[in-house]
mmCIF entry with sequence, helices, sheets and N, C-alpha, C, O atoms, coordinates in Angstrom:
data_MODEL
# 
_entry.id   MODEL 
# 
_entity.id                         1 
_entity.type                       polymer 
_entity.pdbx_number_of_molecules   1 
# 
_entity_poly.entity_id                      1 
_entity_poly.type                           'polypeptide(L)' 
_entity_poly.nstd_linkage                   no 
_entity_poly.nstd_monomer                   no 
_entity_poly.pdbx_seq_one_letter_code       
;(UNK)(UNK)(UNK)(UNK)(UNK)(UNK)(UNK)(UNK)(UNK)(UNK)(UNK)(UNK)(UNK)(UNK)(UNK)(UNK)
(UNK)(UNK)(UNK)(UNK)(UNK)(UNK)(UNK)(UNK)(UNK)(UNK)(UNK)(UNK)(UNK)(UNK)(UNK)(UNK)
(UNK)(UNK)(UNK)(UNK)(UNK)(UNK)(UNK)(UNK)(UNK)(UNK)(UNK)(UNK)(UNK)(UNK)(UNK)(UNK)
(UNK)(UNK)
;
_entity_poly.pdbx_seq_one_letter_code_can   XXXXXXXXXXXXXXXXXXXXXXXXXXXXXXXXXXXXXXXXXXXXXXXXXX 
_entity_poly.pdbx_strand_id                 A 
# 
loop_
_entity_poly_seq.entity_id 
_entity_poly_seq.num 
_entity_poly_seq.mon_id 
_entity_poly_seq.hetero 
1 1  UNK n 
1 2  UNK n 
1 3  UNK n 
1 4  UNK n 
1 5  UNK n 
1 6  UNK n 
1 7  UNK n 
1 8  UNK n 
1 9  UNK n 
1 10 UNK n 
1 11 UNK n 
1 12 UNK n 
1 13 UNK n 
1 14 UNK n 
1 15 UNK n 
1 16 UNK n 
1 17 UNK n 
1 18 UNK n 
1 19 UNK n 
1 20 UNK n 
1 21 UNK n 
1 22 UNK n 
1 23 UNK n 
1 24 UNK n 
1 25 UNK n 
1 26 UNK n 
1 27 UNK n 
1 28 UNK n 
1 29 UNK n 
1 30 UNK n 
1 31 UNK n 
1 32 UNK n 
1 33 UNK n 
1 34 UNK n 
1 35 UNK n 
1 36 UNK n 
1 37 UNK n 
1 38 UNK n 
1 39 UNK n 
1 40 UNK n 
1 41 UNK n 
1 42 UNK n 
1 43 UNK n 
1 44 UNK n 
1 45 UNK n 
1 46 UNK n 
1 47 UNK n 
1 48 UNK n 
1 49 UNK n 
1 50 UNK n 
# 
_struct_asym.id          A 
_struct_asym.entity_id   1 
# 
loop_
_struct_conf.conf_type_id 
_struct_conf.id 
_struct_conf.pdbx_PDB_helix_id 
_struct_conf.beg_label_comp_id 
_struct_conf.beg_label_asym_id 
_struct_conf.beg_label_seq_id 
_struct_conf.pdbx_beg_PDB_ins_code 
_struct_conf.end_label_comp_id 
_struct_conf.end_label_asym_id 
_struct_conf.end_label_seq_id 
_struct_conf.pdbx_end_PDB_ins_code 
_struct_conf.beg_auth_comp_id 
_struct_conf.beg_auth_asym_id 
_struct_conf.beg_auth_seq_id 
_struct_conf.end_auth_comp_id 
_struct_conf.end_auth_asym_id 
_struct_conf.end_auth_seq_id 
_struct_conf.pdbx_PDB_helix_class 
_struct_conf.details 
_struct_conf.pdbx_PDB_helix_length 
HELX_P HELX_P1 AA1 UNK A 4  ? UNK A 10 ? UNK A 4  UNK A 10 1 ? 7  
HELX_P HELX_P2 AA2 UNK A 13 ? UNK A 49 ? UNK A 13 UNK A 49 1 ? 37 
# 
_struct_conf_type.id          HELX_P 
_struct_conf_type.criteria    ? 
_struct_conf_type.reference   ? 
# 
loop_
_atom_site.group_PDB 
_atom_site.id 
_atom_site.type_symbol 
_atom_site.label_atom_id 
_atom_site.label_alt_id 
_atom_site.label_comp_id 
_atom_site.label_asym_id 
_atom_site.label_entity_id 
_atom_site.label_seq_id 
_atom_site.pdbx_PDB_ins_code 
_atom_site.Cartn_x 
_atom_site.Cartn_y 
_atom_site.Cartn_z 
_atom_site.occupancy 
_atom_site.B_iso_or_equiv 
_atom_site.pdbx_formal_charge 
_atom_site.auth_seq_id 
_atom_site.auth_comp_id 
_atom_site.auth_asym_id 
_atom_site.auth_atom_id 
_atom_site.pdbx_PDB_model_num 
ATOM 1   N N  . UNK A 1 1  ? -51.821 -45.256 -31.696 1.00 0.00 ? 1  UNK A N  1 
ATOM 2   C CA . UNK A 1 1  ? -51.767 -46.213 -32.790 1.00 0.00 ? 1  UNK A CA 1 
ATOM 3   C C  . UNK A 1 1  ? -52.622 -45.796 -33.978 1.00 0.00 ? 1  UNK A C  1 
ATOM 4   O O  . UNK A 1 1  ? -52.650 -46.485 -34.998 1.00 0.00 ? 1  UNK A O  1 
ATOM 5   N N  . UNK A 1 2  ? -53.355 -44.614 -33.844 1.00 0.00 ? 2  UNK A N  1 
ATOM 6   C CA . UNK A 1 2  ? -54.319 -44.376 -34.591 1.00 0.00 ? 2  UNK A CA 1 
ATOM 7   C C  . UNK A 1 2  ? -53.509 -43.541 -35.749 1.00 0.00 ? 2  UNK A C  1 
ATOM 8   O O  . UNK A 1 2  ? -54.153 -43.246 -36.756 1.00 0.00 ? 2  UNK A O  1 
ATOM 9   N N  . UNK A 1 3  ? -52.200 -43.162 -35.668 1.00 0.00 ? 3  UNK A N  1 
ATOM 10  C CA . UNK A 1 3  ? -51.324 -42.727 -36.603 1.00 0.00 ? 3  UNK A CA 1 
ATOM 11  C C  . UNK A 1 3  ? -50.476 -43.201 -37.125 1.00 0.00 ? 3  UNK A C  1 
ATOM 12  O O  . UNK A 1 3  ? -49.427 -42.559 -37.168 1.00 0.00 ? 3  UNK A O  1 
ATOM 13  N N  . UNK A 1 4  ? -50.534 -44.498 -37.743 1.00 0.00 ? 4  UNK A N  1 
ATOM 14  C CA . UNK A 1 4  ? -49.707 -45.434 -38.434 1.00 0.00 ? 4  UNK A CA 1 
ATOM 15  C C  . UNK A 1 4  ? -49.580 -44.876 -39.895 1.00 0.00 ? 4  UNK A C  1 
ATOM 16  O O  . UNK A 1 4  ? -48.534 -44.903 -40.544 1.00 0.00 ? 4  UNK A O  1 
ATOM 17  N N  . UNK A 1 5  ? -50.658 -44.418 -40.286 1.00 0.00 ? 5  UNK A N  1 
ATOM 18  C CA . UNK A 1 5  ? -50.935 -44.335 -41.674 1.00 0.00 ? 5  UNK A CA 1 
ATOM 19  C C  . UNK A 1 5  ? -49.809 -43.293 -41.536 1.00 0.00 ? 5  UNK A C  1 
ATOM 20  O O  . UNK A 1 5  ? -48.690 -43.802 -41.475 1.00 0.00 ? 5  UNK A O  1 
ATOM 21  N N  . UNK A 1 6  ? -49.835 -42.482 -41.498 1.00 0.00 ? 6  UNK A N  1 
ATOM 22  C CA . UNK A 1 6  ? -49.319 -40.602 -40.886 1.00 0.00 ? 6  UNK A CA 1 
ATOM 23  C C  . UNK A 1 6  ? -47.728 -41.375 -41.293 1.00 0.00 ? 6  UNK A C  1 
ATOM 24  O O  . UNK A 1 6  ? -47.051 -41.210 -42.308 1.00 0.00 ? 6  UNK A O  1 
ATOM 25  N N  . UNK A 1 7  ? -47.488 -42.154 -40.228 1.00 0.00 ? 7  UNK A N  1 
ATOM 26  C CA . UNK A 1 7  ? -45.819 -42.652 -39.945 1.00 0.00 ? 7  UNK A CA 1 
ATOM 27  C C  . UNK A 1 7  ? -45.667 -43.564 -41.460 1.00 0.00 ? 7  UNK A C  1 
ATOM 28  O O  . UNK A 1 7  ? -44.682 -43.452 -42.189 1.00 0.00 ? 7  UNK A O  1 
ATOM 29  N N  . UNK A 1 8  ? -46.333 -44.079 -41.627 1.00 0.00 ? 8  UNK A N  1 
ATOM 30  C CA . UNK A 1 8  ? -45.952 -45.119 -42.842 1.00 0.00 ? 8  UNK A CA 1 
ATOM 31  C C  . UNK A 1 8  ? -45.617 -44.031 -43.976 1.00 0.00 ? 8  UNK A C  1 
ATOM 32  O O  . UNK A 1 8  ? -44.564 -44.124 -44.605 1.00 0.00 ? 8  UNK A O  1 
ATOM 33  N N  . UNK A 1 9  ? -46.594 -42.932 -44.238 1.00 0.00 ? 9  UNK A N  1 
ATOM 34  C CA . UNK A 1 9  ? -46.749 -42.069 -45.441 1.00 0.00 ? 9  UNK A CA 1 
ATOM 35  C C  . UNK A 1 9  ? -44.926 -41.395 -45.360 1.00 0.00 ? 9  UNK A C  1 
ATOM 36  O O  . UNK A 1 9  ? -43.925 -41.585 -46.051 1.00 0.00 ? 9  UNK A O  1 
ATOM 37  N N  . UNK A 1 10 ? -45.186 -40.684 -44.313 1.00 0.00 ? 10 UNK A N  1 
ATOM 38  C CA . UNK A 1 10 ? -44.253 -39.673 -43.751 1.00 0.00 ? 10 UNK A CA 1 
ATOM 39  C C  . UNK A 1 10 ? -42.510 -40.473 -43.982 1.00 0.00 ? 10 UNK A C  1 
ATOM 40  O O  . UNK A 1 10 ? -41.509 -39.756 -43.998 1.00 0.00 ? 10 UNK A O  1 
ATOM 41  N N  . UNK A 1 11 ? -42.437 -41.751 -44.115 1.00 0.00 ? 11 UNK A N  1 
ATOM 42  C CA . UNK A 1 11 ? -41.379 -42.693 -44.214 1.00 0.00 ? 11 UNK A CA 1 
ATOM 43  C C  . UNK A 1 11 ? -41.239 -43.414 -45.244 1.00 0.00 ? 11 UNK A C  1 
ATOM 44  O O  . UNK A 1 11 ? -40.258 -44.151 -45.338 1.00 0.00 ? 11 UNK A O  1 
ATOM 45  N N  . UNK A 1 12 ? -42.419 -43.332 -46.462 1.00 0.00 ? 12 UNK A N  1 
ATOM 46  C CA . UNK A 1 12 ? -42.071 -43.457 -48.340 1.00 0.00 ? 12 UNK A CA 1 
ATOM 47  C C  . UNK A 1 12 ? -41.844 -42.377 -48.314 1.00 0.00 ? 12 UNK A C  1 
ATOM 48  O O  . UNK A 1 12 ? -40.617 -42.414 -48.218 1.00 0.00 ? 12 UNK A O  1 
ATOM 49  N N  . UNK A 1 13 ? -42.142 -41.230 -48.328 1.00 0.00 ? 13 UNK A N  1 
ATOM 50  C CA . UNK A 1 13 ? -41.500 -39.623 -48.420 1.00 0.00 ? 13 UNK A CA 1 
ATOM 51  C C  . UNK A 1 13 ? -40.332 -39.567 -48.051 1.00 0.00 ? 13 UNK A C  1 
ATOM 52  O O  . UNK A 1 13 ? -39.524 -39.540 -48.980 1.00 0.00 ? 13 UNK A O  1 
ATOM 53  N N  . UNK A 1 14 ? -39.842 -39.533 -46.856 1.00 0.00 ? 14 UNK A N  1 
ATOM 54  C CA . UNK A 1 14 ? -38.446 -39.154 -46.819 1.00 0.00 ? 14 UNK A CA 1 
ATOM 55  C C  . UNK A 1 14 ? -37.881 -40.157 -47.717 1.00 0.00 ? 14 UNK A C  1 
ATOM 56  O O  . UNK A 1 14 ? -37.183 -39.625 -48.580 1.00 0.00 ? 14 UNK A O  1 
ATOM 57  N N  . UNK A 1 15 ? -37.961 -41.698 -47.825 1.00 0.00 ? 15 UNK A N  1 
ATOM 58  C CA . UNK A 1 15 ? -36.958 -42.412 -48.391 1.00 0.00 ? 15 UNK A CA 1 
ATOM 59  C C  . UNK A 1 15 ? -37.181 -42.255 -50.245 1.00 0.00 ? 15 UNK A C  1 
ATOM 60  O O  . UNK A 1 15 ? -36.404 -42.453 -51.179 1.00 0.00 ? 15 UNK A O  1 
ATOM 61  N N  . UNK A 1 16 ? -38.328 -41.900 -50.195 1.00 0.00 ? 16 UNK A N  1 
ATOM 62  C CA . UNK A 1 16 ? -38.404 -41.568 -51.719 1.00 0.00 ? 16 UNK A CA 1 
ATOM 63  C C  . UNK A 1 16 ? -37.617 -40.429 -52.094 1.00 0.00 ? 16 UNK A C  1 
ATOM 64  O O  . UNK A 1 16 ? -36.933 -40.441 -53.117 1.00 0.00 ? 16 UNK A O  1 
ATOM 65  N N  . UNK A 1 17 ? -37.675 -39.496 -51.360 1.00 0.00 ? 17 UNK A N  1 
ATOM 66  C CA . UNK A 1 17 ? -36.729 -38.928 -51.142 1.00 0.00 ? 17 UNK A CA 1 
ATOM 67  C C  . UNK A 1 17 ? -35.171 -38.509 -51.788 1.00 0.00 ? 17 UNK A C  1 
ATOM 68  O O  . UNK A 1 17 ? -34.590 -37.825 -52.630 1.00 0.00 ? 17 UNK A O  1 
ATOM 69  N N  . UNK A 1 18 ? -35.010 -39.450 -50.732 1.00 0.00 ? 18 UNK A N  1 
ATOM 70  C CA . UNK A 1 18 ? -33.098 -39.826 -50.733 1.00 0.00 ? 18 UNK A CA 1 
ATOM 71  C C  . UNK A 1 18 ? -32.923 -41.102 -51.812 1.00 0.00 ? 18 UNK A C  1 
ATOM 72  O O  . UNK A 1 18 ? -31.782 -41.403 -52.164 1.00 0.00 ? 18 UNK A O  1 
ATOM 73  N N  . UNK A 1 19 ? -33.952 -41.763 -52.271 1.00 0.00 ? 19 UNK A N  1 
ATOM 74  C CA . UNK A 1 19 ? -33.589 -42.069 -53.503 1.00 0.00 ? 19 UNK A CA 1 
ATOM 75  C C  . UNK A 1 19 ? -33.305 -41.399 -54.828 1.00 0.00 ? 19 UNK A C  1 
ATOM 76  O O  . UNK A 1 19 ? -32.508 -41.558 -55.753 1.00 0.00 ? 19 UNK A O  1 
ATOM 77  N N  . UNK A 1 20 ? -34.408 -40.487 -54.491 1.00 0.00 ? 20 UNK A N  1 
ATOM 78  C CA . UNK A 1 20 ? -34.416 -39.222 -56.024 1.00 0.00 ? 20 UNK A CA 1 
ATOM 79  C C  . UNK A 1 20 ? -33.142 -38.643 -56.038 1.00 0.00 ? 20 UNK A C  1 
ATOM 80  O O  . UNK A 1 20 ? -32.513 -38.322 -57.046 1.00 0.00 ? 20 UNK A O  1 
ATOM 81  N N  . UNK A 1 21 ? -32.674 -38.484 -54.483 1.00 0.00 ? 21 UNK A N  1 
ATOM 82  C CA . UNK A 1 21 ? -31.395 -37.636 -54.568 1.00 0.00 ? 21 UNK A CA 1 
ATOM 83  C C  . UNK A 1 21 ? -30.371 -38.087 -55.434 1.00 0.00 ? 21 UNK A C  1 
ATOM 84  O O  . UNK A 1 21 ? -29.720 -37.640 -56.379 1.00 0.00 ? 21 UNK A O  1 
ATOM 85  N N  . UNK A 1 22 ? -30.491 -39.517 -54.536 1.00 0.00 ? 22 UNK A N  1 
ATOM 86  C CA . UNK A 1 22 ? -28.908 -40.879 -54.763 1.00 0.00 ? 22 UNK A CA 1 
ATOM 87  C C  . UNK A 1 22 ? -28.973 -40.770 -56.352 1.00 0.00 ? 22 UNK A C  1 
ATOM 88  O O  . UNK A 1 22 ? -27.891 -40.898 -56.925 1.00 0.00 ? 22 UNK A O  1 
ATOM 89  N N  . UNK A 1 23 ? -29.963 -40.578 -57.038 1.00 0.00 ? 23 UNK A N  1 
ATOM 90  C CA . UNK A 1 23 ? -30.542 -40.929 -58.557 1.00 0.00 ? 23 UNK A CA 1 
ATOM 91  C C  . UNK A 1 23 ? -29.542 -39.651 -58.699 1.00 0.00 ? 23 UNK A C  1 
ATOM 92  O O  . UNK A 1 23 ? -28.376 -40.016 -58.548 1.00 0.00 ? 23 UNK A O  1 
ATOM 93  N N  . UNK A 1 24 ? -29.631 -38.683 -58.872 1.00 0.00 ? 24 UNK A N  1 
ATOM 94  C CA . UNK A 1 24 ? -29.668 -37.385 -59.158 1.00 0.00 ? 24 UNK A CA 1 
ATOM 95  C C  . UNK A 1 24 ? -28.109 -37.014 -59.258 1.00 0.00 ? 24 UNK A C  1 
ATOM 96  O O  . UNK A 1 24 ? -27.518 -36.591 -60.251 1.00 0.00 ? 24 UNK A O  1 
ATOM 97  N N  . UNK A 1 25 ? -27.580 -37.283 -57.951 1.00 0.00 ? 25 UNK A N  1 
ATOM 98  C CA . UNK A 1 25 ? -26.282 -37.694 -57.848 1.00 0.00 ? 25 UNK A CA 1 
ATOM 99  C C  . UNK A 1 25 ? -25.309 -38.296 -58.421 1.00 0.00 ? 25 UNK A C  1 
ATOM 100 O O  . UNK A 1 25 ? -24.121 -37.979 -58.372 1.00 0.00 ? 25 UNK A O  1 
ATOM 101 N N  . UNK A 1 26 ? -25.965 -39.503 -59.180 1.00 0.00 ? 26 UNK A N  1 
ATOM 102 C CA . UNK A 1 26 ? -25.440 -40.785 -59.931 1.00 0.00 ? 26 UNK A CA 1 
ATOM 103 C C  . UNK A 1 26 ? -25.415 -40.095 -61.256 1.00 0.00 ? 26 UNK A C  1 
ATOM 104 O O  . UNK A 1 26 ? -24.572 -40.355 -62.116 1.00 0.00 ? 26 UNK A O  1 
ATOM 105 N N  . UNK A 1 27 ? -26.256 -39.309 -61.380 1.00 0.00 ? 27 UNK A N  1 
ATOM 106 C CA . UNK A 1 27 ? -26.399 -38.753 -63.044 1.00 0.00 ? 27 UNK A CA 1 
ATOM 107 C C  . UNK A 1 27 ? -25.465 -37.403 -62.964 1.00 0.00 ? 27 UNK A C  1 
ATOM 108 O O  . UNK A 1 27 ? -24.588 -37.366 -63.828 1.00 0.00 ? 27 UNK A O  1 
ATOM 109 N N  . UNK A 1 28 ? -25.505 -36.556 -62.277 1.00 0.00 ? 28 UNK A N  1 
ATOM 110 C CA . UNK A 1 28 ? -24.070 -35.791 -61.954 1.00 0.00 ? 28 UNK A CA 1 
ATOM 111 C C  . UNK A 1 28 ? -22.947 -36.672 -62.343 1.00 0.00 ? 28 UNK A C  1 
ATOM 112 O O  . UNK A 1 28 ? -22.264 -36.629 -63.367 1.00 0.00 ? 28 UNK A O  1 
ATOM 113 N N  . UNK A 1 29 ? -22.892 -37.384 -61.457 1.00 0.00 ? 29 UNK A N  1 
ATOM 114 C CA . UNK A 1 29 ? -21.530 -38.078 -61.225 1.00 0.00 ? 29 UNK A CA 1 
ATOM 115 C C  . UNK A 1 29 ? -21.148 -39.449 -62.590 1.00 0.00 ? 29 UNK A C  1 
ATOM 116 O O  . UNK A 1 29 ? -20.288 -40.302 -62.369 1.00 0.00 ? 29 UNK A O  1 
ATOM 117 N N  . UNK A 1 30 ? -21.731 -39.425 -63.556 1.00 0.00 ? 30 UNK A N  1 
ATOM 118 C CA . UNK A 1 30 ? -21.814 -39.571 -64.828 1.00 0.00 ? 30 UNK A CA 1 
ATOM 119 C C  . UNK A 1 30 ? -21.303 -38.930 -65.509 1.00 0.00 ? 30 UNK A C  1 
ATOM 120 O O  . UNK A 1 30 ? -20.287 -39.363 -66.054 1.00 0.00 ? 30 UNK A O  1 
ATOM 121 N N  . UNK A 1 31 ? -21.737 -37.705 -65.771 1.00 0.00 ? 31 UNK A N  1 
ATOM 122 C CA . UNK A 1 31 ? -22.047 -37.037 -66.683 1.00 0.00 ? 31 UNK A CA 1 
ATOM 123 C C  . UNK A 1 31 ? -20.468 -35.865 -66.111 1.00 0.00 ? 31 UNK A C  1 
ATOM 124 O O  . UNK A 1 31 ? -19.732 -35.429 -66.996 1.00 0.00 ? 31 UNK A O  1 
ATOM 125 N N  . UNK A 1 32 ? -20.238 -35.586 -64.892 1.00 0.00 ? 32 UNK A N  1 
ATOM 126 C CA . UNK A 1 32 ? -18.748 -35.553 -64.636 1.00 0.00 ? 32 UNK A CA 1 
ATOM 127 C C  . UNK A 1 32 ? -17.721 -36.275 -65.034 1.00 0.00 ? 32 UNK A C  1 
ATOM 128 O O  . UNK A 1 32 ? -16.618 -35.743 -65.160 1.00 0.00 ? 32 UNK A O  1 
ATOM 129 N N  . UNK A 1 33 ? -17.921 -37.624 -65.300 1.00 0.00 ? 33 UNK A N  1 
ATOM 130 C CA . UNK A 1 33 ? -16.767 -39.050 -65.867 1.00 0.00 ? 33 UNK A CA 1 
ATOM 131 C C  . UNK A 1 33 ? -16.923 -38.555 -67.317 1.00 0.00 ? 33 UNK A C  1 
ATOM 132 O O  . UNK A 1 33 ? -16.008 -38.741 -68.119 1.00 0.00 ? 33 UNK A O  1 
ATOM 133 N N  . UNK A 1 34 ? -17.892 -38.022 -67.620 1.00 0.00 ? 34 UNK A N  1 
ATOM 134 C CA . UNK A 1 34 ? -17.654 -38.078 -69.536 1.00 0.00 ? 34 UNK A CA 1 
ATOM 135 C C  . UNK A 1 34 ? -16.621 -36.515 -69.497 1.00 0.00 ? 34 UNK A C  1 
ATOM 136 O O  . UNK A 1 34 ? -15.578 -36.443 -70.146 1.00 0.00 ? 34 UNK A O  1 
ATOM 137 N N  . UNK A 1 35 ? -17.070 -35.517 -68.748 1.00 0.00 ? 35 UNK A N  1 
ATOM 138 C CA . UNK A 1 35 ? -16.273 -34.268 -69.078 1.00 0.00 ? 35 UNK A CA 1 
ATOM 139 C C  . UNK A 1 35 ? -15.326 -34.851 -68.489 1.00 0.00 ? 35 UNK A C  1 
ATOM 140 O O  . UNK A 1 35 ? -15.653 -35.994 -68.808 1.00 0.00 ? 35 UNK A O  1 
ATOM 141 N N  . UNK A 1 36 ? -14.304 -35.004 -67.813 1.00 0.00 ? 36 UNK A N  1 
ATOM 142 C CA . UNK A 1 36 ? -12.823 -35.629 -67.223 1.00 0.00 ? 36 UNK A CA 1 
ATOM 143 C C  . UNK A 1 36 ? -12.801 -36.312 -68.325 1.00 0.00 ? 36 UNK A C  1 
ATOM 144 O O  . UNK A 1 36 ? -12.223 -35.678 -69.207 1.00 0.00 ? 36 UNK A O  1 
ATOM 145 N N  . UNK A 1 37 ? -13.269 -37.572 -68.743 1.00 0.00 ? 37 UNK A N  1 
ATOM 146 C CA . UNK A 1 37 ? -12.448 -38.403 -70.034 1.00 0.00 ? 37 UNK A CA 1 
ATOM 147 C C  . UNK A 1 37 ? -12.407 -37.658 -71.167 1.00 0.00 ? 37 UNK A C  1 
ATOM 148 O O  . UNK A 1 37 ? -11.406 -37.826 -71.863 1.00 0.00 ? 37 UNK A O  1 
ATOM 149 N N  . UNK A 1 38 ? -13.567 -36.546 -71.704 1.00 0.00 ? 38 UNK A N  1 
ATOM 150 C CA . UNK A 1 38 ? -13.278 -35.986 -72.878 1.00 0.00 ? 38 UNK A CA 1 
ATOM 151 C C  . UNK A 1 38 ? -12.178 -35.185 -72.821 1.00 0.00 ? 38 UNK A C  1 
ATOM 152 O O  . UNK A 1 38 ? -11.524 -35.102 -73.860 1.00 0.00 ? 38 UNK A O  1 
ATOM 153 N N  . UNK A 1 39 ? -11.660 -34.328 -71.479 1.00 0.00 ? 39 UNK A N  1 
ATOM 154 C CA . UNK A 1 39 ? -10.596 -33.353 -71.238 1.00 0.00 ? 39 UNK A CA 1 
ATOM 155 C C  . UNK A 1 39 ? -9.371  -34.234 -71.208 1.00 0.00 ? 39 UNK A C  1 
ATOM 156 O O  . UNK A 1 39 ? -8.261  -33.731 -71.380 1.00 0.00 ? 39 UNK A O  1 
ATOM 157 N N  . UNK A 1 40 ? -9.541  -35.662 -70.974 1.00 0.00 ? 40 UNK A N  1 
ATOM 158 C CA . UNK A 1 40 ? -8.029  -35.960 -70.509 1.00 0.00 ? 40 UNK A CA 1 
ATOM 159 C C  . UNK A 1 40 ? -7.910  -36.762 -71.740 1.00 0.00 ? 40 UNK A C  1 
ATOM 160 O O  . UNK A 1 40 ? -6.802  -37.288 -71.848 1.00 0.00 ? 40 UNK A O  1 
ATOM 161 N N  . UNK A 1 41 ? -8.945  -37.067 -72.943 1.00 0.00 ? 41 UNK A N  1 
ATOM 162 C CA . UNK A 1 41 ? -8.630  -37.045 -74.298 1.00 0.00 ? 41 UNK A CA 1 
ATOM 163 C C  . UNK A 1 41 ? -7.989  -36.549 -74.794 1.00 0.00 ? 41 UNK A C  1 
ATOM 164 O O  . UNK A 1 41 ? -6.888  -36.909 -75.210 1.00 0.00 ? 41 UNK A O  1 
ATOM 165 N N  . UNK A 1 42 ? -8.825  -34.989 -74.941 1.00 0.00 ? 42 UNK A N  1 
ATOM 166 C CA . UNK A 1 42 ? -8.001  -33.721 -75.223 1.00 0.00 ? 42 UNK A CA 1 
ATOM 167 C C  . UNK A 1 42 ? -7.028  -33.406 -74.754 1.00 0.00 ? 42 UNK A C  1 
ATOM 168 O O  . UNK A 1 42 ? -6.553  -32.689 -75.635 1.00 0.00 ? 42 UNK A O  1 
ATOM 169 N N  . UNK A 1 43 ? -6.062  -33.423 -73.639 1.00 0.00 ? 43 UNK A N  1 
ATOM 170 C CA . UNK A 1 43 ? -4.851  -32.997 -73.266 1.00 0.00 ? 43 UNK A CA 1 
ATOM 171 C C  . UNK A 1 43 ? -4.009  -34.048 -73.999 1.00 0.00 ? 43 UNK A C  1 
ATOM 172 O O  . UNK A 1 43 ? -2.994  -33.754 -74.629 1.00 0.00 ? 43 UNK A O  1 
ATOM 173 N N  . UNK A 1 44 ? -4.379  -34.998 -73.906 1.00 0.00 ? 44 UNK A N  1 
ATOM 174 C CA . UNK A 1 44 ? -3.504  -36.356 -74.602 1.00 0.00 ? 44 UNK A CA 1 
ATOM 175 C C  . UNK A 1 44 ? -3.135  -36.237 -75.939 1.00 0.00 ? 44 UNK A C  1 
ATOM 176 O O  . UNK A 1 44 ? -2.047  -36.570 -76.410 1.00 0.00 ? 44 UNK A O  1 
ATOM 177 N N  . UNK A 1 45 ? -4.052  -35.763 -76.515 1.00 0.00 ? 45 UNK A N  1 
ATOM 178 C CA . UNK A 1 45 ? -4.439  -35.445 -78.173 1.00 0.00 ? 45 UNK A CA 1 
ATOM 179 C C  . UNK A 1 45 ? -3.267  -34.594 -77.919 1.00 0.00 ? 45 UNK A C  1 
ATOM 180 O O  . UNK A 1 45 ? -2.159  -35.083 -78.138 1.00 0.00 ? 45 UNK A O  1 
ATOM 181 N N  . UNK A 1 46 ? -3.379  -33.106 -77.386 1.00 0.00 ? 46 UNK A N  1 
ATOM 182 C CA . UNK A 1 46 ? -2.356  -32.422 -77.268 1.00 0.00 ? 46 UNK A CA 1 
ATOM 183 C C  . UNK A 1 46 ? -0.711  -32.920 -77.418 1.00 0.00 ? 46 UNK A C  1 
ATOM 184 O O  . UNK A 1 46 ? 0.187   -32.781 -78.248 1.00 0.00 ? 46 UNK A O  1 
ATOM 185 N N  . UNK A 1 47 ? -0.898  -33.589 -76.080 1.00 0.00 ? 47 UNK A N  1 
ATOM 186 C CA . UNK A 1 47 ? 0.401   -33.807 -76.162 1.00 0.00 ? 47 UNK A CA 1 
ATOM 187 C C  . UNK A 1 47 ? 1.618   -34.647 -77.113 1.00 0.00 ? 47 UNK A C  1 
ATOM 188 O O  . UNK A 1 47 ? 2.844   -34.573 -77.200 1.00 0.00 ? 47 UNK A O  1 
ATOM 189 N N  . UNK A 1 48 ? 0.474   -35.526 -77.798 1.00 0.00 ? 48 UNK A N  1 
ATOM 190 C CA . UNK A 1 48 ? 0.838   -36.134 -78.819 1.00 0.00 ? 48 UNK A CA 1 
ATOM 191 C C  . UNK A 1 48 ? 1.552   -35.307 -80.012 1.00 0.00 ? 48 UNK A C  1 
ATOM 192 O O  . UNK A 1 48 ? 2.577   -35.438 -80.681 1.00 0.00 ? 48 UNK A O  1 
ATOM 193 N N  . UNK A 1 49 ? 0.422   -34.336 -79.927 1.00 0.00 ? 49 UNK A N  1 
ATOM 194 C CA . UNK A 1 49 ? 1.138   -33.368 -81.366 1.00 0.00 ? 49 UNK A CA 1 
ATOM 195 C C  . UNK A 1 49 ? 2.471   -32.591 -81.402 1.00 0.00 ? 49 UNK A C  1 
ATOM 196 O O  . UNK A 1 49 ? 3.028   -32.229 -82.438 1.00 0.00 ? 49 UNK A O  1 
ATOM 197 N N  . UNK A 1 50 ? 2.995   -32.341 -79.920 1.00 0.00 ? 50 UNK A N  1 
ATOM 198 C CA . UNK A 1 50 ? 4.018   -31.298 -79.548 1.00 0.00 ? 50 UNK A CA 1 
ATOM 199 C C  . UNK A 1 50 ? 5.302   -32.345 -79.841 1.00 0.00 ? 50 UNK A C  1 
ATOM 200 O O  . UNK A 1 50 ? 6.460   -31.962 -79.677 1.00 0.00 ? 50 UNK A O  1 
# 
């Protein structure tokens, strides 16, 4: 029992963690939705003109 501290620390770390990731991820996966909508702008734009 004398290693609670150890387990408590060791378990904001990992989950701090996999939040930074989930964060990290979310901003990828953003910033992917703007390139797809600007490209499927642009093809549209395209096709308009032909």
């Amino acid at each position: 029992m004398d290693n609670l501290g150890f387990l408590f620390a060791a378990n904001v770390f990992v989950w701090g963690g996999i939040l930074v990731y989930v964060f990290t991820l979310m901003k990828r996966n953003r910033s992917l939705k703007a390139d797809l909508d600007l490209l499927n702008e642009t093809l549209n734009k395209d096709k308009r003109h032909d």
